[in-house]
C-alpha positions as a printed NumPy array, in Angstrom:
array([[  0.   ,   0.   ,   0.   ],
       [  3.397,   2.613,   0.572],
       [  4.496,   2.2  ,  -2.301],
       [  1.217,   2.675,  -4.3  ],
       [  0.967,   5.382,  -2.882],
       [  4.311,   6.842,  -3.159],
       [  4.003,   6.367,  -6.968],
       [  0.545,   7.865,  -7.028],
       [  2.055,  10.523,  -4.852],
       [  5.104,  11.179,  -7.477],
       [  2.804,  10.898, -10.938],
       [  0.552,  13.974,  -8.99 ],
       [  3.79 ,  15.9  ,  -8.687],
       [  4.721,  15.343, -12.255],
       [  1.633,  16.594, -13.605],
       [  1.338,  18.743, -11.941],
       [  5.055,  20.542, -12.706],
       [  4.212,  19.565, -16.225],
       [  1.053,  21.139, -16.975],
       [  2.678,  24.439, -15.941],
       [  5.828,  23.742, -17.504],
       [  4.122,  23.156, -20.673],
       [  2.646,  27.128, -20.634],
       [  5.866,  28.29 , -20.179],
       [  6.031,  31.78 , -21.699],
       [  6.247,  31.629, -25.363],
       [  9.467,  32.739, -27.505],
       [  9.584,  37.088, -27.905],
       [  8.905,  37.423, -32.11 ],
       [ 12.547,  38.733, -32.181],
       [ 13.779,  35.555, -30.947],
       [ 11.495,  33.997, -33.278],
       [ 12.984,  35.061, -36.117],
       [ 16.751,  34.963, -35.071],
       [ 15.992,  31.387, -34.891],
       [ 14.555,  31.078, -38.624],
       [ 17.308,  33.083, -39.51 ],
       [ 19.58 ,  30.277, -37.819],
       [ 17.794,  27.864, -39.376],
       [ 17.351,  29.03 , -42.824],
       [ 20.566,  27.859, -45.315],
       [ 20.408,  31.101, -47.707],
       [ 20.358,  33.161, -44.566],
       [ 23.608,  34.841, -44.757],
       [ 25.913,  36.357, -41.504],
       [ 24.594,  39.949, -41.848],
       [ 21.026,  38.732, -42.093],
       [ 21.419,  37.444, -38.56 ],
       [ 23.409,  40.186, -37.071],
       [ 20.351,  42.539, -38.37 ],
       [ 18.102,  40.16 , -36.932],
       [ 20.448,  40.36 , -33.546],
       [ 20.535,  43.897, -33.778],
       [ 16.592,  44.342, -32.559],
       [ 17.002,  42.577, -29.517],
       [ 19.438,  44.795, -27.201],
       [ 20.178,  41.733, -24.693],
       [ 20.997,  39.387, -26.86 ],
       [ 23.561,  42.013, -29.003],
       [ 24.836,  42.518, -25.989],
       [ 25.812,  39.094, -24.901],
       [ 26.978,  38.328, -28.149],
       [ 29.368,  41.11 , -28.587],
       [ 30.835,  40.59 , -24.772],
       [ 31.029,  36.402, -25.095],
       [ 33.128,  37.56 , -28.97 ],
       [ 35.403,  39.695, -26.723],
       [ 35.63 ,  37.539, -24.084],
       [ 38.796,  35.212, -23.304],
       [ 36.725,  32.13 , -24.045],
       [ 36.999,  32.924, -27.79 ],
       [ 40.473,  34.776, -27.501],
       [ 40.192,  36.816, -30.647],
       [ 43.327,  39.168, -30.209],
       [ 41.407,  41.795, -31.459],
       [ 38.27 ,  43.988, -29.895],
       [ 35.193,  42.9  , -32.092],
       [ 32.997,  45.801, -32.477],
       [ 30.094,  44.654, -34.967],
       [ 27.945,  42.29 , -34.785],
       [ 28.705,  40.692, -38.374],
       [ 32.232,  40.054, -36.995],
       [ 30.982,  38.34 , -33.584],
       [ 28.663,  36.213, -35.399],
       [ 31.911,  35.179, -38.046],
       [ 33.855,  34.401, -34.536],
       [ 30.747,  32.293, -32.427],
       [ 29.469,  30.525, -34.868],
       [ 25.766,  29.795, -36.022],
       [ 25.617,  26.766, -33.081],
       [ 26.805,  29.005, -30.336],
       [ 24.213,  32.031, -31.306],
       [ 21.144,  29.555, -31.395],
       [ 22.931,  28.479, -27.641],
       [ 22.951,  31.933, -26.682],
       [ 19.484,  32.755, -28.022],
       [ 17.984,  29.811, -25.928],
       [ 19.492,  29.468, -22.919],
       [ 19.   ,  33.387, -22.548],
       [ 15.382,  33.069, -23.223],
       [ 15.175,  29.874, -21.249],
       [ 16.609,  31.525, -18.007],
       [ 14.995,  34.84 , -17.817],
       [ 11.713,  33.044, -18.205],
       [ 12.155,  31.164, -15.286],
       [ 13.601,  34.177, -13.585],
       [ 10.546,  35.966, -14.365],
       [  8.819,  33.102, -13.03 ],
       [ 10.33 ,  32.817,  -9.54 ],
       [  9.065,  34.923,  -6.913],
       [ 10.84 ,  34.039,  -4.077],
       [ 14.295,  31.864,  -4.002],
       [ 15.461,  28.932,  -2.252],
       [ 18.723,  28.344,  -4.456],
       [ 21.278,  30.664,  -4.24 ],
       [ 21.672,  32.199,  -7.373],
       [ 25.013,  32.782,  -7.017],
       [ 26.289,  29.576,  -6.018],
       [ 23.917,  27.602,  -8.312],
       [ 25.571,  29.683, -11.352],
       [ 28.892,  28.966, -10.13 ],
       [ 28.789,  25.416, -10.298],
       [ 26.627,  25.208, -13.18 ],
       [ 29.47 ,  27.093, -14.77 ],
       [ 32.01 ,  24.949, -13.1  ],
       [ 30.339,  21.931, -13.948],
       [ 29.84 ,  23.061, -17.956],
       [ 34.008,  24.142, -17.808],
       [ 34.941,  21.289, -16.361],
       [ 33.459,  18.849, -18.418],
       [ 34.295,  20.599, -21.806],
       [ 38.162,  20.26 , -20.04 ],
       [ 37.531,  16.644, -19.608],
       [ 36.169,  16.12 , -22.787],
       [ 39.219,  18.274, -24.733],
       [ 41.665,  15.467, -22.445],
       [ 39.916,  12.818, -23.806],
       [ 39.946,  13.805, -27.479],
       [ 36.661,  14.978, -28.147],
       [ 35.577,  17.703, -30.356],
       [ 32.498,  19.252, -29.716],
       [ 33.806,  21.451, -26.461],
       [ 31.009,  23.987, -27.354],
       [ 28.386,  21.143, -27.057],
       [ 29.954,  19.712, -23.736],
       [ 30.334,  22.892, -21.97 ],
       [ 26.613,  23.99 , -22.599],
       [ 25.517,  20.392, -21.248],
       [ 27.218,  20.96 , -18.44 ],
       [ 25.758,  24.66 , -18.21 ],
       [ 22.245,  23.53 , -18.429],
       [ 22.889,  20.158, -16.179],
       [ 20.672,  21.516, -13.224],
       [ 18.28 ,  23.683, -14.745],
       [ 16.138,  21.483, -13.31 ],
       [ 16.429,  22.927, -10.016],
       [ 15.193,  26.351, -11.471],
       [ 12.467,  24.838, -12.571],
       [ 11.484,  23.426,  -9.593],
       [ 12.035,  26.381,  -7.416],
       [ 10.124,  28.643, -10.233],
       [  7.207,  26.148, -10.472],
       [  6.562,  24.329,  -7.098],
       [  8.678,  26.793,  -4.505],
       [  7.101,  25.839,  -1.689],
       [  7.492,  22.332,  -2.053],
       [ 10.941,  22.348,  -2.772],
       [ 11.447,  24.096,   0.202],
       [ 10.887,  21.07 ,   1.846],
       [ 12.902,  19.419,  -0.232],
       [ 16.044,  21.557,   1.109],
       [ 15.184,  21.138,   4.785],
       [ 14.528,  17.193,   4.326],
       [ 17.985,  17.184,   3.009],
       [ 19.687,  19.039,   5.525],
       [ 17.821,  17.207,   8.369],
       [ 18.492,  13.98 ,   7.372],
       [ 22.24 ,  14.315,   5.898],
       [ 21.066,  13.879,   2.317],
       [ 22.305,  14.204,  -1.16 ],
       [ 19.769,  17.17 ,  -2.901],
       [ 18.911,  14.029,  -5.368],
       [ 18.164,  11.933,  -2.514],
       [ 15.74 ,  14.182,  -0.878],
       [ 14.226,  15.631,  -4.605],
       [ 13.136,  11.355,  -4.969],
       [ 11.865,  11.514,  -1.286],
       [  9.67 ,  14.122,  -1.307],
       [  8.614,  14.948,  -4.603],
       [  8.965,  11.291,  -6.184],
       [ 11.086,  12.307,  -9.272],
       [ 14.372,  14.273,  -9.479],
       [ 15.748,  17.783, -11.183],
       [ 17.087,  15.983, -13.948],
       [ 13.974,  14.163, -14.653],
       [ 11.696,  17.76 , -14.748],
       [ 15.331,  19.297, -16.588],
       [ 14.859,  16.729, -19.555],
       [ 11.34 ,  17.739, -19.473],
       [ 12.08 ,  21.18 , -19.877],
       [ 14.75 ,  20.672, -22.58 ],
       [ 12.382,  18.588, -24.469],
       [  9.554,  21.35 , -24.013],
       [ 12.042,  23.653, -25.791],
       [ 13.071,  21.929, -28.351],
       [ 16.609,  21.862, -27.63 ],
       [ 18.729,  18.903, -28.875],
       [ 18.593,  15.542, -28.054],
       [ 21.916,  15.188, -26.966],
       [ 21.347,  18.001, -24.53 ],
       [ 18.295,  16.966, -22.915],
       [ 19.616,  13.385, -22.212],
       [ 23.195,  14.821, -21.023],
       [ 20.403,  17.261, -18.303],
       [ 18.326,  14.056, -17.885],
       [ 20.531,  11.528, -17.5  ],
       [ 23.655,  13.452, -15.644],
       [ 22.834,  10.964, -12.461],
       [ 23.072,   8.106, -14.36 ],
       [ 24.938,   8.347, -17.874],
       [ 24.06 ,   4.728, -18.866],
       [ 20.317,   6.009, -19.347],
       [ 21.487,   8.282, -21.632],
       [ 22.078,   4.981, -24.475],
       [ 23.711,   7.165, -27.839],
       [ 24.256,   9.991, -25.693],
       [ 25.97 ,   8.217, -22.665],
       [ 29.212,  10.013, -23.015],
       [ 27.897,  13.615, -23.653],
       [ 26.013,  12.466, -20.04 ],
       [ 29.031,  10.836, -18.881],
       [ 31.153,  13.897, -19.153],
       [ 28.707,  15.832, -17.453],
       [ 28.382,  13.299, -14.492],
       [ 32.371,  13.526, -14.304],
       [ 32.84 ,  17.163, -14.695],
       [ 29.72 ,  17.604, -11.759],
       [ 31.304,  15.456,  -9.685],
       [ 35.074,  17.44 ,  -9.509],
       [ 33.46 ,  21.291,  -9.677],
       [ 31.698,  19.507,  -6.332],
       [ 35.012,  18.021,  -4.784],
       [ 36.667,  21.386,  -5.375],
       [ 33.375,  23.551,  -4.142],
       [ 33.   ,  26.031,  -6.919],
       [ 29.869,  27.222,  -6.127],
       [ 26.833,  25.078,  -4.799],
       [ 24.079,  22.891,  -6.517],
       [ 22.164,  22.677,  -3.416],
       [ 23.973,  20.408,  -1.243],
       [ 27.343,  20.109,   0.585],
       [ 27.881,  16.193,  -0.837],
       [ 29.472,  14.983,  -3.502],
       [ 27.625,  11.96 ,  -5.069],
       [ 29.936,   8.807,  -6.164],
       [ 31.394,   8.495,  -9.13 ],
       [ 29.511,   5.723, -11.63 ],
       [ 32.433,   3.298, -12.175],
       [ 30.738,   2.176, -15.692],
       [ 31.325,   5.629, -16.943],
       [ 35.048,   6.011, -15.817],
       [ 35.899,   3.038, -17.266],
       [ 34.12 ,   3.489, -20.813],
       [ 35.271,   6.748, -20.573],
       [ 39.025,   5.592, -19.943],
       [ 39.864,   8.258, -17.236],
       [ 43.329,   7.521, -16.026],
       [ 44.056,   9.192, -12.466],
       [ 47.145,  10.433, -13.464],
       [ 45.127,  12.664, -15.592],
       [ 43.407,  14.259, -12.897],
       [ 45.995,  16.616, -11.74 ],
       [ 46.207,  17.939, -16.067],
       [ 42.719,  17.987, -16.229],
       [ 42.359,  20.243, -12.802],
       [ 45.257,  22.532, -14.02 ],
       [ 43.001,  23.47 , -17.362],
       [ 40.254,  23.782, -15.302],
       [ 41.451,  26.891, -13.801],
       [ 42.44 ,  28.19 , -16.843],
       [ 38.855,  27.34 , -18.276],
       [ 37.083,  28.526, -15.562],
       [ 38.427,  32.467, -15.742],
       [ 37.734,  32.449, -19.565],
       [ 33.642,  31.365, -19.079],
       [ 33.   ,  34.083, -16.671],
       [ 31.7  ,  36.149, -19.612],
       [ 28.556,  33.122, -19.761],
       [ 27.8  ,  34.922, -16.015],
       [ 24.468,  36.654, -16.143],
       [ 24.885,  40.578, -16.022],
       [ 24.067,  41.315, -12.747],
       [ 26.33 ,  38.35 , -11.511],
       [ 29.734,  38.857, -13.707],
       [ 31.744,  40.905, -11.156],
       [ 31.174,  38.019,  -8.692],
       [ 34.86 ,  35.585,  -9.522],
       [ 33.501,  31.738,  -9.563],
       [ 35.212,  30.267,  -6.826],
       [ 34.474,  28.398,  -3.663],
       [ 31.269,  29.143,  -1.789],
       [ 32.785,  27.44 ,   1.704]])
């Protein structure tokens, strides 16, 4: 009778997350058509920039992530033709989304129980550290890795955005009772943030790859064709965590999932490498920082 209950108790919960997340607010027209303009082959690079032009914030983040030391372009870039020729079509349509995708949810949120702060730390830790580990291991699409890693909790937002109160709960269960945030998420609400972050990613169209690396960060097997995009992610998580660059939520670091070191064939002489170009990575992303949070250096929150 528990557990009929509990799983009655946890299909409630998902619907009810769900049937809000599905009327989340819908793409601005500008975005819109920045996207067709992305997706359209005889589109041409000052088509988009025009198109970039009428939306201040995103020109804005454009420009600064083309000037920032992520890209290292040894000049200042001043137009937005020239950033677009640096990013890249596939980092715009990142920008574009995860820009739209975050200040919905901020406008969303009324009150907080993540730290802001912390959570975009790690999330940027977590997204640097895996594109690092991904780079050692001879894998090209850095880009791709380090925006998995980026988006790995977004989950979390959504949860504090759509069911606050209740995830409330979730915090104090897991500081009561010694628990990983995971732990606690499955104990209380009877699914986890990366369960209701693939959801999300899925409502938004973004890639596959992406919403199984956010869905499947936990448990990288799950993720089948996309096991080492998630498998990278679960990796990179798991070091930003040992060396407490910001905060996901919870003050424990979850254990390694020995299938995915070994397909992965992480050596542990690599590890001291692989935190060395972390540090490097980790000053050139601070330009992915929201506004209002890029004078704050990622570092430890302890």
């Amino acid at each position: 009778m528990e557990v009929r209950n509990a799983n009655t108790k946890a299909e409630k919960t998902f619907e009810k997350i769900y049937s809000q997340i599905k009327y989340l607010p819908s793409l601005p027209s500008v975005v819109v058509t920045i996207l067709q303009k992305l997706n359209d082959p005889q589109s041409s690079v000052q088509d988009l920039a025009k198109a970039l032009s009428y939306e201040q914030s995103l020109a804005s983040r454009v420009l600064k992530l083309a000037n920032s030391a992520y890209y290292g372009f040894p000049r200042k870039v001043d137009t937005l033709t020239k950033a677009v020729t640096i990013i890249g079509y596939n980092s715009i349509r990142n920008i574009v989304l995860v820009t739209n995708l975050f200040d919905s949810l901020e406008q969303k949120k009324q009150a907080r129980t993540l730290n802001r702060m912390y959570f975009w730390q790690h999330s940027l830790g977590c997204g640097a550290a895996a594109e690092v580990i991904g780079t050692k291991l001879g894998f090209k699409n850095g880009e791709e890795i380090f925006l998995a890693g980026l988006l790995h909790d977004i989950g979390k937002v959504v949860l504090d955005a759509f069911l606050h109160d209740k995830y409330k709960m979730v915090f104090e269960h897991t500081q009561e009772h010694d628990l990983l945030l995971l732990e606690a998420e499955k104990e209380i609400l009877g699914a986890s943030h990366a369960e209701f972050g693939r959801m999300l990613a899925e409502s938004w169209n973004l890639p596959h790859s992406l919403s199984a690396a956010i869905g499947y960060h936990h448990e990288p097997e799950k993720g089948e064709k996309h096991f080492t995009l998630a498998g990278l992610v679960h990796i990179g998580d798991i070091l930003v965590r040992a060396l407490e660059i910001g905060n996901g939520g919870d003050n424990h670091i979850p254990a390694i999932d020995h299938q995915t070191w070994a397909a992965l064939n992480l050596q542990p002489a690599m590890i001291e490498s692989i935190i060395s170009d972390f540090e490097e990575k980790l000053v050139q992303v601070q330009s992915f920082l929201p506004d209002d949070l890029s004078s704050q250096p990622v570092s430890s929150s302890f």
